[in-house]
C-alpha positions as a printed NumPy array, in Angstrom:
array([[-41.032,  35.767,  -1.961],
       [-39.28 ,  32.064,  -0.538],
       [-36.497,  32.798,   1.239],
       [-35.587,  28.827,   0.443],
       [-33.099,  28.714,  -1.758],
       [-33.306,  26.848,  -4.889],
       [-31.904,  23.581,  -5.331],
       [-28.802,  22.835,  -6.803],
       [-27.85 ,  20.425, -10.045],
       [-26.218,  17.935,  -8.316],
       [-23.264,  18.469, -10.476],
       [-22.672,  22.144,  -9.654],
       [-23.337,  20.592,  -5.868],
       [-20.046,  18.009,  -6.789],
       [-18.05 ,  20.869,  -7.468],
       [-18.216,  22.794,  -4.604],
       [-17.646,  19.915,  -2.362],
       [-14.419,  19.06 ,  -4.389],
       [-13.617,  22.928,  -4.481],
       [-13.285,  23.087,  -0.733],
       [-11.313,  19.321,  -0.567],
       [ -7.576,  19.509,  -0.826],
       [ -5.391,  16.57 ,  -0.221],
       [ -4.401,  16.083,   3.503],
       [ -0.533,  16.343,   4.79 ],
       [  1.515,  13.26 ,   3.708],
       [  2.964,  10.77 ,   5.971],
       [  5.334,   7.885,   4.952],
       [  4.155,   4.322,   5.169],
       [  4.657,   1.084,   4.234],
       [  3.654,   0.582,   0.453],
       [  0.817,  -2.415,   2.111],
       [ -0.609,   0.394,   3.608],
       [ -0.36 ,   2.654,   0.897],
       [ -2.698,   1.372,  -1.721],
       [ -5.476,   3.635,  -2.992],
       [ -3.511,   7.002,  -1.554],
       [ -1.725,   9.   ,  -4.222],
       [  2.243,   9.472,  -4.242],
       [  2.549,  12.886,  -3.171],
       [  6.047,  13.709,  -5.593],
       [  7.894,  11.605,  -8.443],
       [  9.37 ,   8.659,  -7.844],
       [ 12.844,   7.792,  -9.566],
       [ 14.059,   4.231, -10.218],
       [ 17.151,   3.095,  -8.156],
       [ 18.173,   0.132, -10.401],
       [ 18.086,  -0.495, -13.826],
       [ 15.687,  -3.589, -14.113],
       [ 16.309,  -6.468, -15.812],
       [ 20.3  ,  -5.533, -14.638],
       [ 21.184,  -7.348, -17.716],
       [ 19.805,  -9.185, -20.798],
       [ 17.943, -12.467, -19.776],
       [ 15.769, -15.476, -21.229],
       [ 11.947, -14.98 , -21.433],
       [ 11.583, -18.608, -21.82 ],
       [ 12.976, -22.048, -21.054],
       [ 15.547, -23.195, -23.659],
       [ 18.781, -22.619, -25.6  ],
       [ 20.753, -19.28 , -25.474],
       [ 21.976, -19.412, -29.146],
       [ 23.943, -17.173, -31.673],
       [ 21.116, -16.388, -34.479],
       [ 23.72 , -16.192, -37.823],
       [ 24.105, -19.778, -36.647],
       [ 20.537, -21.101, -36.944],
       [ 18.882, -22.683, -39.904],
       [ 16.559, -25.688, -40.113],
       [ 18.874, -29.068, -39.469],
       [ 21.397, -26.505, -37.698],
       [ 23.02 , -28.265, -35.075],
       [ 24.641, -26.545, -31.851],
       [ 26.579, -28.29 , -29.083],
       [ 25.144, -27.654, -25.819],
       [ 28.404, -25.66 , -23.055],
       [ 26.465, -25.324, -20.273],
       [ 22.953, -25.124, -18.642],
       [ 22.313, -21.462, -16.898],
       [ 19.264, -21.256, -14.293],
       [ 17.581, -18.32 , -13.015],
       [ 20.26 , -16.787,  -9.829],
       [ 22.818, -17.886, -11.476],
       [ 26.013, -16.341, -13.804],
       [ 26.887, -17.815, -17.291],
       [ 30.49 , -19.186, -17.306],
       [ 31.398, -20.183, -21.018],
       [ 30.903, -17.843, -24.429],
       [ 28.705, -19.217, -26.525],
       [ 31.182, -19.121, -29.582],
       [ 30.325, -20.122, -33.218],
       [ 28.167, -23.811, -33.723],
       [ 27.892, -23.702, -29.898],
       [ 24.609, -23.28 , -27.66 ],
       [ 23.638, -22.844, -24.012],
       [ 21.181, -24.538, -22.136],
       [ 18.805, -21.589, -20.351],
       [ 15.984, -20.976, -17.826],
       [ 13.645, -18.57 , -17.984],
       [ 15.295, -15.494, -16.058],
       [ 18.46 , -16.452, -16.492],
       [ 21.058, -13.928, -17.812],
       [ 21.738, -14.395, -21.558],
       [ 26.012, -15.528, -21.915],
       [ 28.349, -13.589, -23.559],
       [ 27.871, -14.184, -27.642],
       [ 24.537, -15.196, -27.799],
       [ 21.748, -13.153, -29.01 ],
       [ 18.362, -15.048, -29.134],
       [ 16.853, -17.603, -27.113],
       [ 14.813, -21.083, -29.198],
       [ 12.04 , -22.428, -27.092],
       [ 13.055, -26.107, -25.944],
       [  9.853, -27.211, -27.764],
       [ 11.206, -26.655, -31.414],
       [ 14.561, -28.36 , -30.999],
       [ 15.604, -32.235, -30.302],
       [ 18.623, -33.06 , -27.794],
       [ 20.54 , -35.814, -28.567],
       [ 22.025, -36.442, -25.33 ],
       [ 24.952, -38.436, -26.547],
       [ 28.03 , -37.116, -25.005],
       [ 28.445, -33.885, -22.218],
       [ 25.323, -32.016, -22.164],
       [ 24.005, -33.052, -25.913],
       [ 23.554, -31.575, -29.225],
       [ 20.833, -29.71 , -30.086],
       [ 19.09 , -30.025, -34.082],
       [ 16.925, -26.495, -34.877],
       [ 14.355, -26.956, -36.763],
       [ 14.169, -23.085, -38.172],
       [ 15.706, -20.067, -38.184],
       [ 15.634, -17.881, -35.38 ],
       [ 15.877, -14.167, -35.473],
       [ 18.437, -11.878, -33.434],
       [ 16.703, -10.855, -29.816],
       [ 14.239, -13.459, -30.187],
       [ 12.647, -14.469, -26.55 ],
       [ 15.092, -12.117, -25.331],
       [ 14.001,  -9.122, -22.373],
       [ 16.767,  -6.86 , -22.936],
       [ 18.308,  -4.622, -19.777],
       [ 16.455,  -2.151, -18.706],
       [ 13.048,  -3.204, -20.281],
       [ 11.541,  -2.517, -16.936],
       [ 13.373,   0.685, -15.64 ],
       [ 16.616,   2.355, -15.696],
       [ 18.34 ,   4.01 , -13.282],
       [ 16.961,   7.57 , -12.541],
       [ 14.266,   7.707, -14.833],
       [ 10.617,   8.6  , -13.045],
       [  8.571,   5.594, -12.407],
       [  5.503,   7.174, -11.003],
       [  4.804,  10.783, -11.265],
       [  3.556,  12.831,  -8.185],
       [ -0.152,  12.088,  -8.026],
       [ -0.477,   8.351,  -9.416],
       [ -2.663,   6.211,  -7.189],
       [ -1.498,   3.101,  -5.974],
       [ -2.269,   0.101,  -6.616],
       [ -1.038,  -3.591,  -6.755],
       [  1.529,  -3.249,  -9.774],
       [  2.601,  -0.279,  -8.744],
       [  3.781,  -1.915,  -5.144],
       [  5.635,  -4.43 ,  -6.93 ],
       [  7.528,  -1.799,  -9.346],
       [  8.851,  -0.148,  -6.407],
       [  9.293,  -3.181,  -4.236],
       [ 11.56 ,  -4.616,  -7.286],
       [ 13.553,  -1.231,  -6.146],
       [ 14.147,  -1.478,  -3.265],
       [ 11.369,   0.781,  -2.26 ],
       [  9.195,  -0.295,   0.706],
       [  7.75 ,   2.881,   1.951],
       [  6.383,   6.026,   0.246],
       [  4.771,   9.45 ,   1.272],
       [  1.096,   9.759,   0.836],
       [ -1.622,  12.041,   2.118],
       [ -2.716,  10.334,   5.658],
       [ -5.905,   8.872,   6.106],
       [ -8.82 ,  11.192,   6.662],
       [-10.942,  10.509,  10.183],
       [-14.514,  10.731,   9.509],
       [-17.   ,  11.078,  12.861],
       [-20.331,   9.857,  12.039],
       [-23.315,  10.65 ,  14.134],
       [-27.029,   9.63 ,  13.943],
       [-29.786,  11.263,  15.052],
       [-33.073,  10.208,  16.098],
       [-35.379,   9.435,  19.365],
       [-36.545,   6.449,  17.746],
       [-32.682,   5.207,  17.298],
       [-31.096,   2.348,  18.958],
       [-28.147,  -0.227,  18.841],
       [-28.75 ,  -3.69 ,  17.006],
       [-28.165,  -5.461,  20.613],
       [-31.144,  -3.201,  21.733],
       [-33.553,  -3.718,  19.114],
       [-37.265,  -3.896,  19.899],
       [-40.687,  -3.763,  18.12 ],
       [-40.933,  -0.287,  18.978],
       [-37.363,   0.978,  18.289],
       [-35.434,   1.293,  14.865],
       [-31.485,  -0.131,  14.538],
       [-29.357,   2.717,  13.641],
       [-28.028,   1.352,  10.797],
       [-26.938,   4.454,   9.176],
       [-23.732,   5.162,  11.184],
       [-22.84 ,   1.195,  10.543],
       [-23.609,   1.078,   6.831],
       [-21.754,   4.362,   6.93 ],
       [-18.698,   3.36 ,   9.055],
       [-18.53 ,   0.37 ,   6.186],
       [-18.725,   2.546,   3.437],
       [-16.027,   5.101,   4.671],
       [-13.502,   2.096,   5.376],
       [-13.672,   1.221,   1.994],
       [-13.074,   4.856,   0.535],
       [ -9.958,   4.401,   2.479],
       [-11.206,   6.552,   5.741],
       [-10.793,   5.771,   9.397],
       [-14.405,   5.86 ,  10.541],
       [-15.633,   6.636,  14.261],
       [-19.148,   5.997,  15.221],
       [-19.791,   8.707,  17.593],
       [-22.861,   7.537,  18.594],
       [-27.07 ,   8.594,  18.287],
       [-28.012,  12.044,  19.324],
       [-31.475,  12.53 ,  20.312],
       [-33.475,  14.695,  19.761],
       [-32.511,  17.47 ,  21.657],
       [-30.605,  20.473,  21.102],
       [-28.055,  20.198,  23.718],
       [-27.016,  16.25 ,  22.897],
       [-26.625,  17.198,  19.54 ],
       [-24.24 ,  19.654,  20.105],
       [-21.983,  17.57 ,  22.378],
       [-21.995,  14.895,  19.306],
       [-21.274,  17.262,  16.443],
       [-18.753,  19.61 ,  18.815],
       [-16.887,  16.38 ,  19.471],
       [-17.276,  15.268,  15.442],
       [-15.97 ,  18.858,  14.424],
       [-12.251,  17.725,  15.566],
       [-12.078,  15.255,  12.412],
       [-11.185,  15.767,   8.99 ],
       [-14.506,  14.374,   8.043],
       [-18.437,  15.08 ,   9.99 ],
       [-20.791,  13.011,   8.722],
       [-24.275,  13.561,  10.292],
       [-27.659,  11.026,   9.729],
       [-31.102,  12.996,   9.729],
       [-32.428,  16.087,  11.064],
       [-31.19 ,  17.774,   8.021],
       [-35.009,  18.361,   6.917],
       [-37.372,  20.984,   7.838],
       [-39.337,  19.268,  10.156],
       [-40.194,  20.503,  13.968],
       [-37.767,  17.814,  15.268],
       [-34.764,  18.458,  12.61 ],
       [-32.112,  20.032,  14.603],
       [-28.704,  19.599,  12.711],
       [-29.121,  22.722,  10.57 ],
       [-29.467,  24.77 ,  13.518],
       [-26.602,  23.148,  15.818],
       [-24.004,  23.732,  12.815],
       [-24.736,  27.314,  12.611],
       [-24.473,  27.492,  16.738],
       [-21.101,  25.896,  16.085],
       [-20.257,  27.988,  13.785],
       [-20.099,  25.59 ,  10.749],
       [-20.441,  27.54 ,   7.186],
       [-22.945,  25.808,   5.195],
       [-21.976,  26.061,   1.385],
       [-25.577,  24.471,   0.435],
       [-28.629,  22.734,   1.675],
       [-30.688,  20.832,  -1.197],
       [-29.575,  18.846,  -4.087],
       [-32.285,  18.798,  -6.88 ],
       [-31.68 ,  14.798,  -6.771],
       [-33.839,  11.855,  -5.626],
       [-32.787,  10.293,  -3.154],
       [-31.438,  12.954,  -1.427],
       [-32.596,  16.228,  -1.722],
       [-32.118,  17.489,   1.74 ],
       [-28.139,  17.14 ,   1.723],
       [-26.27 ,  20.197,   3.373],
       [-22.215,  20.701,   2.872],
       [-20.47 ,  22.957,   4.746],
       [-16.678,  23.539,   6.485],
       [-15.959,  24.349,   9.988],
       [-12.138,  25.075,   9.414],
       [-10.371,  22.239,   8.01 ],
       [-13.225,  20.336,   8.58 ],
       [-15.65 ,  19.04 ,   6.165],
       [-19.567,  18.722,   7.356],
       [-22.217,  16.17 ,   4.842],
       [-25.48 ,  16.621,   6.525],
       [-26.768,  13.003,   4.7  ],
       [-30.572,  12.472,   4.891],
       [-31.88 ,   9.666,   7.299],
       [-33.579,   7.239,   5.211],
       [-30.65 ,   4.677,   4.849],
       [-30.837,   4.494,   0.708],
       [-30.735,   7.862,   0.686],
       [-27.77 ,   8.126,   2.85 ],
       [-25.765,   5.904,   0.731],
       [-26.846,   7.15 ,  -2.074],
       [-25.626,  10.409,  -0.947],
       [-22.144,   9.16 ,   0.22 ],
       [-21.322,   7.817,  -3.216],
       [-21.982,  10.676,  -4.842],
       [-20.856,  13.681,  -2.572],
       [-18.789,  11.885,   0.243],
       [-17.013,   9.13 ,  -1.557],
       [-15.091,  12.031,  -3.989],
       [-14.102,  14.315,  -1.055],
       [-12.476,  11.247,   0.537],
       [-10.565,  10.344,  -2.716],
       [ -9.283,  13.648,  -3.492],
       [ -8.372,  13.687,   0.46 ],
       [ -6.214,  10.918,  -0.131],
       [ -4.828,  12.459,  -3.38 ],
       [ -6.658,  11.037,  -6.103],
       [ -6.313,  13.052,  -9.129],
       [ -9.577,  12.304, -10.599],
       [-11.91 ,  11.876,  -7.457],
       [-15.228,  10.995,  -9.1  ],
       [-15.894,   7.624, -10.41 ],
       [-17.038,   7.562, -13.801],
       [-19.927,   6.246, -15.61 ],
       [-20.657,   3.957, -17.89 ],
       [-22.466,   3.241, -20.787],
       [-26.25 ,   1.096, -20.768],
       [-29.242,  -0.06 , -22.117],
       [-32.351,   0.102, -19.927],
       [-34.382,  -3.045, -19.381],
       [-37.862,  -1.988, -19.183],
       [-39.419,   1.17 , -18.909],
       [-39.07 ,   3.931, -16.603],
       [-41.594,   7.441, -15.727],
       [-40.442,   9.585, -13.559],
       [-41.264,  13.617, -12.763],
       [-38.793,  15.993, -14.228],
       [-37.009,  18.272, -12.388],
       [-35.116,  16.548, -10.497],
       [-32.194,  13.683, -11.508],
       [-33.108,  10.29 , -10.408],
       [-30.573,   7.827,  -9.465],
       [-32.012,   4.405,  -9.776],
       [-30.644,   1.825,  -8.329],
       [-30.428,  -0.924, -10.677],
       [-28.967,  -4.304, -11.329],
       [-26.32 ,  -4.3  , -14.448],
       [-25.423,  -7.475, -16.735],
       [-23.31 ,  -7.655, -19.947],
       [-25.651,  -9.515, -22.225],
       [-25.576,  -9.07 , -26.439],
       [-22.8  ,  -6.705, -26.113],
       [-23.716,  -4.083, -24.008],
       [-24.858,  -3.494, -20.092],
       [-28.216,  -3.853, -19.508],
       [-29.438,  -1.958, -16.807],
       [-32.7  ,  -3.837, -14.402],
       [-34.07 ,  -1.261, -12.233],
       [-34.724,  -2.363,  -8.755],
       [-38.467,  -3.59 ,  -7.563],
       [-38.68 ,  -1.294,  -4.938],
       [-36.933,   2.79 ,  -5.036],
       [-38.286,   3.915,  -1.607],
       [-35.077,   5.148,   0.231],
       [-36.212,   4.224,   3.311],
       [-36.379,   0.092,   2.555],
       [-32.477,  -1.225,   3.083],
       [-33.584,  -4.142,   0.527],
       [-34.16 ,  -1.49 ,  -2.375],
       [-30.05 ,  -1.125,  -2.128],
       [-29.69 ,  -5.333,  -1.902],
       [-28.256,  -6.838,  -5.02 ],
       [-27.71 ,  -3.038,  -6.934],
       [-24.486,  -2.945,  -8.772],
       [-25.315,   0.461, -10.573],
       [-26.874,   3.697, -10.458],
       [-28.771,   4.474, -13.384],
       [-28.893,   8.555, -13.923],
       [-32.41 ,   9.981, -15.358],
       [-31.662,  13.91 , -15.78 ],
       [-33.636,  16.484, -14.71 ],
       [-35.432,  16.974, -17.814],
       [-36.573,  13.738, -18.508],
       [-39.883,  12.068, -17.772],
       [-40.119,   8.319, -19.61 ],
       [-37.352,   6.29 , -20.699],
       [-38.206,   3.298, -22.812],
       [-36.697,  -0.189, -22.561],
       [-33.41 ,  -0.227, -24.735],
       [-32.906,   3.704, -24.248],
       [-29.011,   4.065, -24.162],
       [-28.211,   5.149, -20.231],
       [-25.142,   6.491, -17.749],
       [-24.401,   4.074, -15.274],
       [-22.359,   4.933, -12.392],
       [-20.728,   1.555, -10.602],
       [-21.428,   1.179,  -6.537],
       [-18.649,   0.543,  -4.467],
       [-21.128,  -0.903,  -1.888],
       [-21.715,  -3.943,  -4.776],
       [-20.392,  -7.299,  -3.624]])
């Protein structure tokens, strides 16, 4: 009997990575660099917001059992945004208003300055309605946005852009959030070098770059530890330094092959590997494993494959680091243009490039798929997901598409 074990759907291989990821310990920053962590408790409103009634629109604060068509209402006084009414708008009078202004004492509705005429005879005019206008009309009444005490975000919401400005209108400028996560990324590979040091006969690590890029953007704080040849002992200076972040990602060597030292090294280093082999292609040879509070993503070494990887296994531990409450992206719906064969058995993630056209997403795979070409990832917005099971899909066959981050 193999003593390899079998591979694992990659969704059973999502859930033990999430399984072992809990959010890291908070910190309090400044809500600018807050967004995309999750408030770690509730969040209460200090103010109540509007603090009192005021105009949605440019016009004439007016009392509404006074309007009718031909209805006309002597203007008291004009009211601009920062500033406090001084007259009450009494019985055949009107007020002239900005948007954002507070409403004055007596009036109920606001008429858009479009459907009235000023004559500007004598003090600030006279005003002729031409309708009717209904009590609260154009009116944001106090506390529309938020009252005193009441919860504005629950524990958990991610932030984003609107949320920033709901609790900037309180007051609120800084909020506790799980802290970044630092992710060490190594490379491995005799055949390795730096972009300045590129020759015919060497390869540009690109890995650890595309990598560092991809991590940034999950809201990490990426360190390229550098390329480990290969050789047992500079391996194991790279991964013992990389097993002091929150995050070890590792490029290559996670194979079989005479050369492919990584699997070895993490079990000198005592790193507990949960699994090795996703039944997924790209990517079959992943390995995930902890080493304390420290979580280890052996990612293949062709560069599609890497990425490929990242998104689906790395990306979601980073999230739910930073306290997302749903980690993993979701698909979407799509239509396939033209047809795809593949062997079943294990799930194919396509990389294809998605348009809205006649009311649905179609889905273009890709010319080339090898994982080791970096242009088979150019110009892919989507991942198109062929289960296990399936062998052809025809063009117009109704398919999950998961978004890319990496997409410009």
């Amino acid at each position: 009997m193999s003593d390899i074990p079998p591979l694992l759907p990659y969704e059973v291989a999502q859930e033990r990575v999430l399984a072992a990821v809990q959010p890291l310990p908070s910190e309090w920053v400044r809500l600018e660099e807050a967004m995309g962590r999750a408030t770690r408790s509730e969040i209460r409103a200090r103010r109540t917001l509007p603090p009192w009634d005021n105009s949605a629109m440019d016009g004439y604060a007016v009392r509404a059992e006074d309007t009718a068509p031909g209805a006309r209402l002597e203007v008291v006084e004009a009211i601009f945004a920062g500033h406090r009414p001084t007259r009450v708008v009494g019985p055949g009078l009107c007020a002239r208003i900005m948007t954002g202004a507070p409403i004055p004492e007596g009036a109920d509705a606001v008429e858009m300055q479009e459907r009235v005429q000023l004559d500007s005879g004598q003090g600030l005019g006279v005003i002729t309605l031409s309708q009717a206008v209904a009590p609260r009309t154009h009116v944001r009444r106090a506390g529309e946005d938020a009252r005193a005490g009441e919860v504005l975000l629950e524990a958990g919401t991610l932030l984003g852009i609107p949320d920033a400005a709901l609790l900037w209108a309180q007051g609120i400028s800084e909020v506790a959030v799980p802290r970044r996560p630092s992710v060490a990324i190594v490379s491995t590979g005799d055949e390795l070098c730096r972009p300045d040091e590129a020759g015919d006969d060497r390869i540009v690590d690109t890995n650890s770059l595309a990598l560092a890029l991809a991590v940034r953007a999950a809201g990490g704080l990426p360190s390229v530890l550098g390329i480990a040849r290969d050789e047992p002992a500079a391996l194991e200076r790279l991964i013992e330094a990389g097993l002091t972040h929150d995050v070890l990602l590792t490029s290559a060597g996670v194979s079989v092959g005479d050369r492919d030292f990584i699997r070895p090294t993490l079990a000198r280093l005592g790193v507990a590997l949960d699994f090795h082999g996703v039944a997924i292609r790209p990517g079959k040879p992943l390995a995930f494993g902890r080493h304390g509070r420290t979580l280890v993503f052996g990612l293949p070494g062709n560069p599609l494959s890497s990425l490929v990887t990242f998104e689906l296994f790395v990306r979601p531990a980073l999230r739910r680091l930073l306290g997302h409450p749903r980690p993993l992206t979701p698909f979407v719906s799509g239509r396939l243009d033209g047809s795809l064969i593949k062997k079943k058995g294990l799930a194919h993630f396509v990389r294809v490039r998605a348009e809205a056209r006649e009311g649905a997403l179609w889905a273009l795979p890709l010319p080339t798929q090898t994982s080791g070409a970096l242009r088979s990832g150019v110009g892919a917005t989507h991942l198109l997901h062929a289960g296990m099971p399936v062998e052809r899909l025809e063009s117009g066959a109704a398919v999950e598409l998961l978004p890319l981050a990496w997409s410009a």
